[in-house]
N, CA, C and O atoms as a printed pandas DataFrame, in Angstrom:
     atom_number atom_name residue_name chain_id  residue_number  x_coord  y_coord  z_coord
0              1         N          UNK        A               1   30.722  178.335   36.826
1              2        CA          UNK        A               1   30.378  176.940   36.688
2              3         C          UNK        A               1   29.821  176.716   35.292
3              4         O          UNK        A               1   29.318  177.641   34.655
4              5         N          UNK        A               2   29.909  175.572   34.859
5              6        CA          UNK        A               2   29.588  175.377   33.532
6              7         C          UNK        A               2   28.282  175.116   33.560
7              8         O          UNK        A               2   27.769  174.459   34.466
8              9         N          UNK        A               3   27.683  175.570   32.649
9             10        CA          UNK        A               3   25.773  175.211   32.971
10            11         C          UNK        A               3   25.498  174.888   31.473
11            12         O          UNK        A               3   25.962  175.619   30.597
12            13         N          UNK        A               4   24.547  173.507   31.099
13            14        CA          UNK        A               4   23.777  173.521   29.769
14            15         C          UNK        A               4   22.592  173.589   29.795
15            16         O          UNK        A               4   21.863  173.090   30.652
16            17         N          UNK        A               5   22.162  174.425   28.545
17            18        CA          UNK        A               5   20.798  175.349   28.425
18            19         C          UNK        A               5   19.745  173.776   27.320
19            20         O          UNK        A               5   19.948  173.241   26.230
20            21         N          UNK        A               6   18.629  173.599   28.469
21            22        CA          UNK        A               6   18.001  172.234   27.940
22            23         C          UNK        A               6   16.605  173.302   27.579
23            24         O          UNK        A               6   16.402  174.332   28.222
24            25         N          UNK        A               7   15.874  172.913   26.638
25            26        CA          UNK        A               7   14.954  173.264   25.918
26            27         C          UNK        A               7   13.861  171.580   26.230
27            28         O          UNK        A               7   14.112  170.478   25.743
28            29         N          UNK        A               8   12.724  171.923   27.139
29            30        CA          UNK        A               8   11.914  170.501   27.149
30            31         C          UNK        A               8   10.663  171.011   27.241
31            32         O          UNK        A               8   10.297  171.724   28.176
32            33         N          UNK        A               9    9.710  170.557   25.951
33            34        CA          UNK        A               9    8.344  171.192   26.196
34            35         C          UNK        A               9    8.288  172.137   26.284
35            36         O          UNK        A               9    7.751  172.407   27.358
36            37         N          UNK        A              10    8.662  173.355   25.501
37            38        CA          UNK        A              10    8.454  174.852   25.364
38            39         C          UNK        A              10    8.758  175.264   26.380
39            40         O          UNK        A              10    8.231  176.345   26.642
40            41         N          UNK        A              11    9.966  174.531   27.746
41            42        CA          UNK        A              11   10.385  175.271   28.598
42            43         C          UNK        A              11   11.738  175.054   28.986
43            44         O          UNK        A              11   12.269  173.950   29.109
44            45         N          UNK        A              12   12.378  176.396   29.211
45            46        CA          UNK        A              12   13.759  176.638   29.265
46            47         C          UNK        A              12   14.574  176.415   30.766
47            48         O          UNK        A              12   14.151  177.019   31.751
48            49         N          UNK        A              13   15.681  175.575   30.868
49            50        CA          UNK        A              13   16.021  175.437   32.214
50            51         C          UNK        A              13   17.880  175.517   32.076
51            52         O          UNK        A              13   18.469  175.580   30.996
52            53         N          UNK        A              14   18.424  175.499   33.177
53            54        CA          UNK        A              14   19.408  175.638   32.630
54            55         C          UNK        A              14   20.253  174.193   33.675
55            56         O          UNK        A              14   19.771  174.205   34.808
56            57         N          UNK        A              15   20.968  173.439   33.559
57            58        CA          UNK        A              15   21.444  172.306   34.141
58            59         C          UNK        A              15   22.516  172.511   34.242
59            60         O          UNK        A              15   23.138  173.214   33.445
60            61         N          UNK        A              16   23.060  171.900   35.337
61            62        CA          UNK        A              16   24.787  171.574   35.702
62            63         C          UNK        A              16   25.402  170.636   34.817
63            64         O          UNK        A              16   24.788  169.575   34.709
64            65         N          UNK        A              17   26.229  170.726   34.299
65            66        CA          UNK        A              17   27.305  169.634   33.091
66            67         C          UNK        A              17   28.322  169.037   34.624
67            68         O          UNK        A              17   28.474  169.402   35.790
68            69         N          UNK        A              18   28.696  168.223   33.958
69            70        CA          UNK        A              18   30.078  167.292   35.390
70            71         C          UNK        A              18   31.052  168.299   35.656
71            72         O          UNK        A              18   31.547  168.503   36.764
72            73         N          UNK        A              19   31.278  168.838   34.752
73            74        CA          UNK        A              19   32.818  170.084   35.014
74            75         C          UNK        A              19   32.151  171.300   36.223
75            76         O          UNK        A              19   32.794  171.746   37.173
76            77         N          UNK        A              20   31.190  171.539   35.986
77            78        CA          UNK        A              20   29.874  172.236   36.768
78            79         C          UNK        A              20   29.339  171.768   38.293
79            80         O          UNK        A              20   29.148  172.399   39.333
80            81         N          UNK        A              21   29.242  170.849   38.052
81            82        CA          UNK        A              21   29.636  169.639   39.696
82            83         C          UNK        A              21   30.810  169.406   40.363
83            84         O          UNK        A              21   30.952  169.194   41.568
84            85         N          UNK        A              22   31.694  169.464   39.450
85            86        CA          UNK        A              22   32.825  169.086   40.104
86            87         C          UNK        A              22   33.392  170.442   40.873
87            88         O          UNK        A              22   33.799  170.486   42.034
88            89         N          UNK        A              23   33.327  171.329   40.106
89            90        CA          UNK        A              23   33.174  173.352   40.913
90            91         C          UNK        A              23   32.230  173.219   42.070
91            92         O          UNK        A              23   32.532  173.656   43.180
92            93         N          UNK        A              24   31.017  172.582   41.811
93            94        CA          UNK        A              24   30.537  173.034   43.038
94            95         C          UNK        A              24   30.766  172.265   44.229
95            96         O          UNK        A              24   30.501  172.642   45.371
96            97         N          UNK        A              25   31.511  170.649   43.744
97            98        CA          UNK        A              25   31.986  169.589   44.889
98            99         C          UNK        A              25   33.400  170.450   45.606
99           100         O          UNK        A              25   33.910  170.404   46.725
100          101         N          UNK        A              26   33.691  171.170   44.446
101          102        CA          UNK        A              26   35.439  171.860   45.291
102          103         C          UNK        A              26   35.041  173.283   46.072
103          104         O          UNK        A              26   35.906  174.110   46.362
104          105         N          UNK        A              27   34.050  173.411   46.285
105          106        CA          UNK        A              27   34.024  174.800   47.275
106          107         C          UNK        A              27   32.993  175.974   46.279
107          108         O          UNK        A              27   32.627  177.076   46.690
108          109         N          UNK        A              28   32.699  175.434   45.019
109          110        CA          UNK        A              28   32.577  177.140   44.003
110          111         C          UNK        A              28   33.516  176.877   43.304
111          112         O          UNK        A              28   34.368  175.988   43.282
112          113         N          UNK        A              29   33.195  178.065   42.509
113          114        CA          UNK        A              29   33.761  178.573   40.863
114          115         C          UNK        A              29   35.554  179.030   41.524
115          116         O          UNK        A              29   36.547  178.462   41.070
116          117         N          UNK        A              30   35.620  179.837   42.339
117          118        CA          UNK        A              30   36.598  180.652   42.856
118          119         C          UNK        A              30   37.889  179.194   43.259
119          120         O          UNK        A              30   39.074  179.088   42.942
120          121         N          UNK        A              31   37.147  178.443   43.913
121          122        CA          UNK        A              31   37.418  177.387   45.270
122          123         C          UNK        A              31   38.543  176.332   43.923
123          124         O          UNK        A              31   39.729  176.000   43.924
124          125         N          UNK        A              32   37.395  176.116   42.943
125          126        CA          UNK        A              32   37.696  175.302   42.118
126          127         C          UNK        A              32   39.112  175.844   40.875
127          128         O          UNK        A              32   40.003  175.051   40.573
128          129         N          UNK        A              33   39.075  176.754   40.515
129          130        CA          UNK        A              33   39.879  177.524   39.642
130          131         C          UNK        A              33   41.157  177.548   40.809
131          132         O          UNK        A              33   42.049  176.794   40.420
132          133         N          UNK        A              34   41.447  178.109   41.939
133          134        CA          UNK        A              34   42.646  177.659   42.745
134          135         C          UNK        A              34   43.027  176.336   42.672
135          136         O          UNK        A              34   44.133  175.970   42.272
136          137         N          UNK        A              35   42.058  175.538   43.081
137          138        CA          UNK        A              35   42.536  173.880   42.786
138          139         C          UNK        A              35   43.566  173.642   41.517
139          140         O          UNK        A              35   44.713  173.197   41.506
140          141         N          UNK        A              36   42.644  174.149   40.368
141          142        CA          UNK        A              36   43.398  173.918   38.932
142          143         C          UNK        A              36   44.312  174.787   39.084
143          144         O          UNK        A              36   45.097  174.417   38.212
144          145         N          UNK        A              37   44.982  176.062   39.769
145          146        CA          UNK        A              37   45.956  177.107   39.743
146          147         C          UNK        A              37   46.762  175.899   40.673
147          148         O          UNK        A              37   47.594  175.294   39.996
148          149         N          UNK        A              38   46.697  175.602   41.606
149          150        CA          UNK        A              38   47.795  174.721   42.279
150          151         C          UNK        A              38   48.061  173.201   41.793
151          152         O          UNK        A              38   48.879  172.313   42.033
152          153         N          UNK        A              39   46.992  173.378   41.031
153          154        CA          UNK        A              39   47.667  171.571   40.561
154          155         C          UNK        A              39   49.088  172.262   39.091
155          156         O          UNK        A              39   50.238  171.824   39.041
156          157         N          UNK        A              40   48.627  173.145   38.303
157          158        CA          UNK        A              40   49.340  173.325   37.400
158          159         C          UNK        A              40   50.871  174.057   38.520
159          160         O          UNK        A              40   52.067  173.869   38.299
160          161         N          UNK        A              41   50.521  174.520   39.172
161          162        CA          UNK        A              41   52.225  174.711   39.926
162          163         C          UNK        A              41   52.857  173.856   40.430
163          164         O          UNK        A              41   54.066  174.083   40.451
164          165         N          UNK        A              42   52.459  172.719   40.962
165          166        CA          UNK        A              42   52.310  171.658   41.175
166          167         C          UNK        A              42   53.376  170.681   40.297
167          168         O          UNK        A              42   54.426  170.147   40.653
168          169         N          UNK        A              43   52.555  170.669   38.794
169          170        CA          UNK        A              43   53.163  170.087   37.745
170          171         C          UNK        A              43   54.554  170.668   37.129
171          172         O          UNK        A              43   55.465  169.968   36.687
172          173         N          UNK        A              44   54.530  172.288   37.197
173          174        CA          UNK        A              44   55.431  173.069   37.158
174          175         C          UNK        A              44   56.654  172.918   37.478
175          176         O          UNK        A              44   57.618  172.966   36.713
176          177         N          UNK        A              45   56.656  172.629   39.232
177          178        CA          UNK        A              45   57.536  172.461   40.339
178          179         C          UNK        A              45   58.012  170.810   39.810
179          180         O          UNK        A              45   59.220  170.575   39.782
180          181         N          UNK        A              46   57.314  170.025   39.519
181          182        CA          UNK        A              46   57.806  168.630   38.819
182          183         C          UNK        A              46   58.446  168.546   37.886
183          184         O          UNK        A              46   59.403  167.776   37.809
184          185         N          UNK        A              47   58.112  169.228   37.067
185          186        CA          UNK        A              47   58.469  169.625   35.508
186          187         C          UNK        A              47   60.039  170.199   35.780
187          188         O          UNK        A              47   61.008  169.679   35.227
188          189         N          UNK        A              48   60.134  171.155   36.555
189          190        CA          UNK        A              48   61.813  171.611   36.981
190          191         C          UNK        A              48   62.535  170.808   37.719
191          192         O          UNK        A              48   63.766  170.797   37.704
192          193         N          UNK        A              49   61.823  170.084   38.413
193          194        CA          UNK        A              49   62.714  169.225   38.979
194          195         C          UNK        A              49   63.205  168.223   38.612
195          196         O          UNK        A              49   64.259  167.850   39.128
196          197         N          UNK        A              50   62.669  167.583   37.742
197          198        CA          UNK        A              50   62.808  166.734   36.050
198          199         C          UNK        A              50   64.082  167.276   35.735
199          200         O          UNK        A              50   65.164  166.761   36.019
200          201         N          UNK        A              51   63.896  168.331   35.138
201          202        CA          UNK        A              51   64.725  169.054   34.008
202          203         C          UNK        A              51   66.143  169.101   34.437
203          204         O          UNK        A              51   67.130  168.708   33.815
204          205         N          UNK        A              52   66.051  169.834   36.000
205          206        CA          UNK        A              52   67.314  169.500   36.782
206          207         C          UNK        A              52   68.129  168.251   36.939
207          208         O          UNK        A              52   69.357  168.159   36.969
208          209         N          UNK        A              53   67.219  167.298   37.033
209          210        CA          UNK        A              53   67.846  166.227   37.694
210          211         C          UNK        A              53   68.234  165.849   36.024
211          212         O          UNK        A              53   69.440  165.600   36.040
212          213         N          UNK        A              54   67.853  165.744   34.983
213          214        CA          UNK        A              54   68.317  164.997   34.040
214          215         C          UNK        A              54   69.885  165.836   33.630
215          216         O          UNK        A              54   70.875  165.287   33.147
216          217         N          UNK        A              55   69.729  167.383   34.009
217          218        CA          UNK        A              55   70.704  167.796   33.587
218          219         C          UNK        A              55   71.976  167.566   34.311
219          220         O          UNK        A              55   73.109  167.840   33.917
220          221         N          UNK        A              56   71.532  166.888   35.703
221          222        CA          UNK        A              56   72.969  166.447   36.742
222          223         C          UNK        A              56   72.861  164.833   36.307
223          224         O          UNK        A              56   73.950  164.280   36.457
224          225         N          UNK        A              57   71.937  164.046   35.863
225          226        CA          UNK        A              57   72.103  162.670   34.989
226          227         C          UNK        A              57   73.132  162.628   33.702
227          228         O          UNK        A              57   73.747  161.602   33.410
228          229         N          UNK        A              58   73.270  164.103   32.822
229          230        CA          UNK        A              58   74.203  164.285   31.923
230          231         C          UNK        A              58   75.193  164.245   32.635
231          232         O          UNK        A              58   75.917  163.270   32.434
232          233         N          UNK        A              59   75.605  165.162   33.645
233          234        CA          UNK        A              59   76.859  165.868   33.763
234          235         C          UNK        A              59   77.657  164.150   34.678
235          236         O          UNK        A              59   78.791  163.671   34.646
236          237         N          UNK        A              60   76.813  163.864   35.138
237          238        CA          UNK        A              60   76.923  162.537   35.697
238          239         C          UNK        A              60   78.203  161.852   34.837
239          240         O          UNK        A              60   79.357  161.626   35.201
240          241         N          UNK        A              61   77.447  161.585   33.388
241          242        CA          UNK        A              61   77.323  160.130   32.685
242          243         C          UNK        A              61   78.746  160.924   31.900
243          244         O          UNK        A              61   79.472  160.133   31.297
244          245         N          UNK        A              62   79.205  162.509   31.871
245          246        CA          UNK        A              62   80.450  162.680   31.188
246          247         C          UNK        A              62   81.132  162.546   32.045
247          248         O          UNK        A              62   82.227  162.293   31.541
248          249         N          UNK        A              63   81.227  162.548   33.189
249          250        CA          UNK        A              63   82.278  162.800   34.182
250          251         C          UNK        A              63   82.463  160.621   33.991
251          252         O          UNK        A              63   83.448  159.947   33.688
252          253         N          UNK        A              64   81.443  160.324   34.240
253          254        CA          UNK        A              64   81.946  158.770   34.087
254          255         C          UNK        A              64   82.735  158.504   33.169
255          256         O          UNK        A              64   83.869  158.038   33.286
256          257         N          UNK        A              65   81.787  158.983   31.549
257          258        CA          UNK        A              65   82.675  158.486   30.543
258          259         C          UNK        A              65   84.139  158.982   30.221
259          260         O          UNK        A              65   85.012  158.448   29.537
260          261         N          UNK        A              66   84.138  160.269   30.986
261          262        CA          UNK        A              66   85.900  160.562   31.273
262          263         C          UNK        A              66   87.059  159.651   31.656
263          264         O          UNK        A              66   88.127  159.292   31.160
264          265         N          UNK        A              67   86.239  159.409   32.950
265          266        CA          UNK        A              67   87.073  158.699   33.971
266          267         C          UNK        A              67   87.392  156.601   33.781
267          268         O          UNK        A              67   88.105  155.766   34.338
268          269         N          UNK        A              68   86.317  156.611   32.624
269          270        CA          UNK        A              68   85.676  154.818   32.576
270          271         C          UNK        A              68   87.454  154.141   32.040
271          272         O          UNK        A              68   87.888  153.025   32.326
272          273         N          UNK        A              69   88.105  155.106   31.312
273          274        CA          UNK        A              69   88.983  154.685   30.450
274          275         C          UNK        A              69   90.473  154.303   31.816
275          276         O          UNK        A              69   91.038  153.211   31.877
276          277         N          UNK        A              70   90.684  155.080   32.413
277          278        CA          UNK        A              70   91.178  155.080   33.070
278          279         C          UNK        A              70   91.214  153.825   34.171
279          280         O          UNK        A              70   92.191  153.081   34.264
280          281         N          UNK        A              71   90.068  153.697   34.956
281          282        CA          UNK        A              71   89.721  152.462   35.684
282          283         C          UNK        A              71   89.744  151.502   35.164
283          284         O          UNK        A              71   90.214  150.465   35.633
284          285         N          UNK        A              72   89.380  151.598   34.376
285          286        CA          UNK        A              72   89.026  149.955   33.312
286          287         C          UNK        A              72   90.611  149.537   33.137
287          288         O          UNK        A              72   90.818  148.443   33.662
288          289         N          UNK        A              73   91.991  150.224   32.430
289          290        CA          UNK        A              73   92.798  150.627   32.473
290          291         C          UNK        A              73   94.113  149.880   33.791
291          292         O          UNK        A              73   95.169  149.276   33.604
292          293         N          UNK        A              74   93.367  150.312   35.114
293          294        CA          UNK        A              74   93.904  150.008   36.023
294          295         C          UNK        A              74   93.579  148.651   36.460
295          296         O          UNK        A              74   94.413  147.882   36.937
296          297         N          UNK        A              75   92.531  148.422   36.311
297          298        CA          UNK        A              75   91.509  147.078   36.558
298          299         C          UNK        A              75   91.993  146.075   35.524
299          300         O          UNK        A              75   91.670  144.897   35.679
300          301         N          UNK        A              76   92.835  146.479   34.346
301          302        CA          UNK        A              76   93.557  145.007   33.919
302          303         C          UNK        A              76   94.763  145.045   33.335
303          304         O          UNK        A              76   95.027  144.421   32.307
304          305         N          UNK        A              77   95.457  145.682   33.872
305          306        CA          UNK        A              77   96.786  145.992   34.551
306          307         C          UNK        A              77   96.783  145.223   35.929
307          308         O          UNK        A              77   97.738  144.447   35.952
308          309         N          UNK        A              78   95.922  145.167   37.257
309          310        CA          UNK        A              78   95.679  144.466   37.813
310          311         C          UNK        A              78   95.361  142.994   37.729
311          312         O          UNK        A              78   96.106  142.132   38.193
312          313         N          UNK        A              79   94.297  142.762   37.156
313          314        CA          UNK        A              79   94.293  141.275   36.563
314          315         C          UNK        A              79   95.683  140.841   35.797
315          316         O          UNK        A              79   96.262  139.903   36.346
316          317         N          UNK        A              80   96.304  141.366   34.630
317          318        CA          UNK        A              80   97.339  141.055   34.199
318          319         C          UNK        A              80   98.154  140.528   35.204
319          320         O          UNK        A              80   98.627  139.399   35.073
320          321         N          UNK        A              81   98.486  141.557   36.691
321          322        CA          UNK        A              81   99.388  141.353   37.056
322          323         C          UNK        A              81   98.924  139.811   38.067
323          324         O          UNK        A              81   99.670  138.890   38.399
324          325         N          UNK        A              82   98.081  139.914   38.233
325          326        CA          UNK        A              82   97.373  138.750   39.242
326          327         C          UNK        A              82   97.639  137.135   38.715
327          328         O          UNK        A              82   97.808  136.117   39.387
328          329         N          UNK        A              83   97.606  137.326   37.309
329          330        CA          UNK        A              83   97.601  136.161   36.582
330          331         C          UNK        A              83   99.086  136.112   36.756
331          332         O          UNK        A              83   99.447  135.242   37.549
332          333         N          UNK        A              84   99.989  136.792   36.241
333          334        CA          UNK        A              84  101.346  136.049   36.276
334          335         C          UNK        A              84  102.090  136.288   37.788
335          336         O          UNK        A              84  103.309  136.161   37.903
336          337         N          UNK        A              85  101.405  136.569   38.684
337          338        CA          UNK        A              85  101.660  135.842   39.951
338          339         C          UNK        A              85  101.439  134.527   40.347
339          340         O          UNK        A              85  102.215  133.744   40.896
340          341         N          UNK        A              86  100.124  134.365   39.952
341          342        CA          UNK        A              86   99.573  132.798   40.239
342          343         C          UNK        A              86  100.138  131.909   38.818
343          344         O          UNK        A              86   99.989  130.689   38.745
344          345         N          UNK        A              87  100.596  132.471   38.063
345          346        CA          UNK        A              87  101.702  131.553   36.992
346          347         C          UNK        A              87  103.196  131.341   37.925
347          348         O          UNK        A              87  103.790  130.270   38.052
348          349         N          UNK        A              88  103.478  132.265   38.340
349          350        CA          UNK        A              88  105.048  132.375   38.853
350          351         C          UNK        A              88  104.660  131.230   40.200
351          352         O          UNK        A              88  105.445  130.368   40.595
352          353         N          UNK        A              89  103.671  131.400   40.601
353          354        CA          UNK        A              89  103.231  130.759   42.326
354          355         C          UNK        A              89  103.610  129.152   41.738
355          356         O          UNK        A              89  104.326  128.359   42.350
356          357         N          UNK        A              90  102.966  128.897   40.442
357          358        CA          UNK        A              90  102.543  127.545   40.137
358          359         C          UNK        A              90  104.134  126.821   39.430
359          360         O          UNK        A              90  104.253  125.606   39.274
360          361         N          UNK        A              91  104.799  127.420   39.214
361          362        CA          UNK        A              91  105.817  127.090   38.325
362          363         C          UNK        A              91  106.856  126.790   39.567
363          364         O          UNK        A              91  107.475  125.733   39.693
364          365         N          UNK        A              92  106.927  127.841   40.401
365          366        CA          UNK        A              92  108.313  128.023   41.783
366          367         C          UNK        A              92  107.357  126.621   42.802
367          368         O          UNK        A              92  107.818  126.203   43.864
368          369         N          UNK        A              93  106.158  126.146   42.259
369          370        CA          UNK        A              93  105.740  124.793   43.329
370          371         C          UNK        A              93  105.685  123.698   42.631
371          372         O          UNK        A              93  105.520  122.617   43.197
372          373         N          UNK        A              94  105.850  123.831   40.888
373          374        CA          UNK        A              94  106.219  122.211   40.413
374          375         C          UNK        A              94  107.772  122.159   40.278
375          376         O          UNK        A              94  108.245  121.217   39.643
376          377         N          UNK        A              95  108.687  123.182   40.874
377          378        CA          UNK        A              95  110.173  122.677   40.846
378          379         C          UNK        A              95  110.182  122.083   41.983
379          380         O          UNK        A              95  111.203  121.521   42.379
């Protein structure tokens, strides 16, 4: 635990600091140092799971930009063809 050494009136004592409280609010010195051992695995286990997921967010965004050319592609080839149906529709109903 963290302790500060106070000097008052030619007498020596030694006091708890907050980091020092907060050890002894978590169980002890022992109690408290696990806490901080599982929060940092904790962050660890986040930290990889981050890392992962951004690296299937890449693999994601090439496989899209592969494929974008293609759809887009088909999607107005479609419209094209849509429009000169409803041209042909409109022309074969003002004869």
């Amino acid at each position: 635990m963290k302790l500060e050494y106070v000097i008052e009136n030619e007498q020596s004592y030694l006091e708890l600091t907050d980091k020092g409280r907060n050890a002894k609010k978590a169980g002890g010195h022992f109690s408290y140092l696990q806490q901080l051992a599982s929060k940092a695995a904790i962050e660890s286990e986040r930290q990889k799971l981050n890392d992962e997921k951004l690296r299937l967010d890449l693999k994601n965004s090439k496989r899209i930009f592969k494929t974008y050319w293609w759809t887009f592609t088909f999607a107005l080839i479609s419209f094209i063809y849509v429009l000169i149906q409803i041209v042909l529709k409109l022309v074969e109903a003002l004869k």
